[in-house]
C-alpha positions in Angstrom: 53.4 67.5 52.1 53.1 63.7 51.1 54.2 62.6 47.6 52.8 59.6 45.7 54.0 57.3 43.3 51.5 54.9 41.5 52.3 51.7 39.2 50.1 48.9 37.8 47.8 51.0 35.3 47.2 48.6 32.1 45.9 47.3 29.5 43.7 43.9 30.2 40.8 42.2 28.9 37.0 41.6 30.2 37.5 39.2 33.5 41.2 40.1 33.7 43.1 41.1 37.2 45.7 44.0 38.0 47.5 45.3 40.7 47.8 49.3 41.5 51.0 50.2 43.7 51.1 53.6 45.5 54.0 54.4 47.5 53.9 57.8 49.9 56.4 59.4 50.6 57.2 62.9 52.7 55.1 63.9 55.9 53.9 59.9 56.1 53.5 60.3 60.0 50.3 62.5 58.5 48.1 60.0 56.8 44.5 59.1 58.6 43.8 57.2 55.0 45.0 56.4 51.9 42.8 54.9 49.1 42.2 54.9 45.6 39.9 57.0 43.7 38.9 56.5 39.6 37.8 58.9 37.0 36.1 57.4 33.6 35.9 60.2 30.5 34.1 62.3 31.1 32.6 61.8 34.6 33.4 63.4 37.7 36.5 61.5 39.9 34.6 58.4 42.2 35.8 56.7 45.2 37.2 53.6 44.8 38.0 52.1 47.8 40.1 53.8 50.9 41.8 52.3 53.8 43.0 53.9 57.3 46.2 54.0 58.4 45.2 53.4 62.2 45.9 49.7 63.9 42.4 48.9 62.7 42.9 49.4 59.0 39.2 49.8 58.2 38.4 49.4 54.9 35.5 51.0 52.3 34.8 50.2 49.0 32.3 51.6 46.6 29.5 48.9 45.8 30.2 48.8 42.3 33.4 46.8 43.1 32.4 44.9 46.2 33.7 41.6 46.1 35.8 42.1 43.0 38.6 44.8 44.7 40.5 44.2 47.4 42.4 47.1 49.5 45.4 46.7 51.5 48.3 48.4 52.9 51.9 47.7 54.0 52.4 51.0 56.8 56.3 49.5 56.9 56.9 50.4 52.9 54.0 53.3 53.3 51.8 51.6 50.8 48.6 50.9 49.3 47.7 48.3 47.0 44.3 47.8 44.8 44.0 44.4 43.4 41.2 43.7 40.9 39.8 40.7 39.9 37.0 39.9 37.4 37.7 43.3 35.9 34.5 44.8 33.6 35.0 47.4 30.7 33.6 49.8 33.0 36.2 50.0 35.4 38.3 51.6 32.5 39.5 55.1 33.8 42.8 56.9 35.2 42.8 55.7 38.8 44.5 58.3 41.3 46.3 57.3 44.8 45.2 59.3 47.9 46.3 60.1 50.9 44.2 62.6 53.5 46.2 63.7 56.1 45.2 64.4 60.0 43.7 67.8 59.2 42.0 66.9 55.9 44.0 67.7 53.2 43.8 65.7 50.2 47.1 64.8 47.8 46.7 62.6 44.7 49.2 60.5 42.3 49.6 61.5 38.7 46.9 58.4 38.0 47.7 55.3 36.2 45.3 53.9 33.5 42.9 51.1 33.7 41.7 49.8 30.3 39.7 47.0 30.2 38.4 45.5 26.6 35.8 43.8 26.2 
């Protein structure tokens, strides 16, 4: 089991920046990736952007947020971070942390909300 804590969910305006925190905890020695995933009223959960937890660190990112996200990881303090920049009104949804483990079992955070006005 790996348990996830997320922080940084807001309240910002058109062009604004934030910072989402996820911090695992439990079977960490588990984890091929951990990334963050977003889900707007009513449409189905997206991928955000994901990271692996190997030396590489390869990163992905959906192409909707290319250039303005930035995924990185601290494998000391088990964490992920999302920093957004140049954030748009539709970015606004409930972001959820994820980890996949080694055999490819999926947990999530309680997700964090991301409004942004315009």
């Amino acid at each position: 089991q790996v348990q996830l804590v997320e922080s940084g969910g807001n309240l910002v305006q058109a062009g604004g920046s934030l910072r989402l925190d996820c911090i695992a905890s439990g079977s960490i020695f588990t984890i091929r990736t951990m990334g963050w995933y977003r889900q707007a009223p009513g449409k189905q959960r997206e991928l955000v952007a994901t990271i692996t937890w190997d030396r590489d660190g390869s990163t992905n990112y959906v192409d909707s947020v290319k250039g303005r996200f930035t995924i990185s990881r601290d494998t000391a303090k088990n964490g992920v971070y999302l920093q957004m920049n140049s954030l748009k009104p539709e970015d606004t949804a409930v972001y959820y942390c994820n980890v996949r483990n080694i055999i490819g079992r999926n947990f999530w955070g309680q997700g964090t909300q991301v409004s942004v006005s315009s």
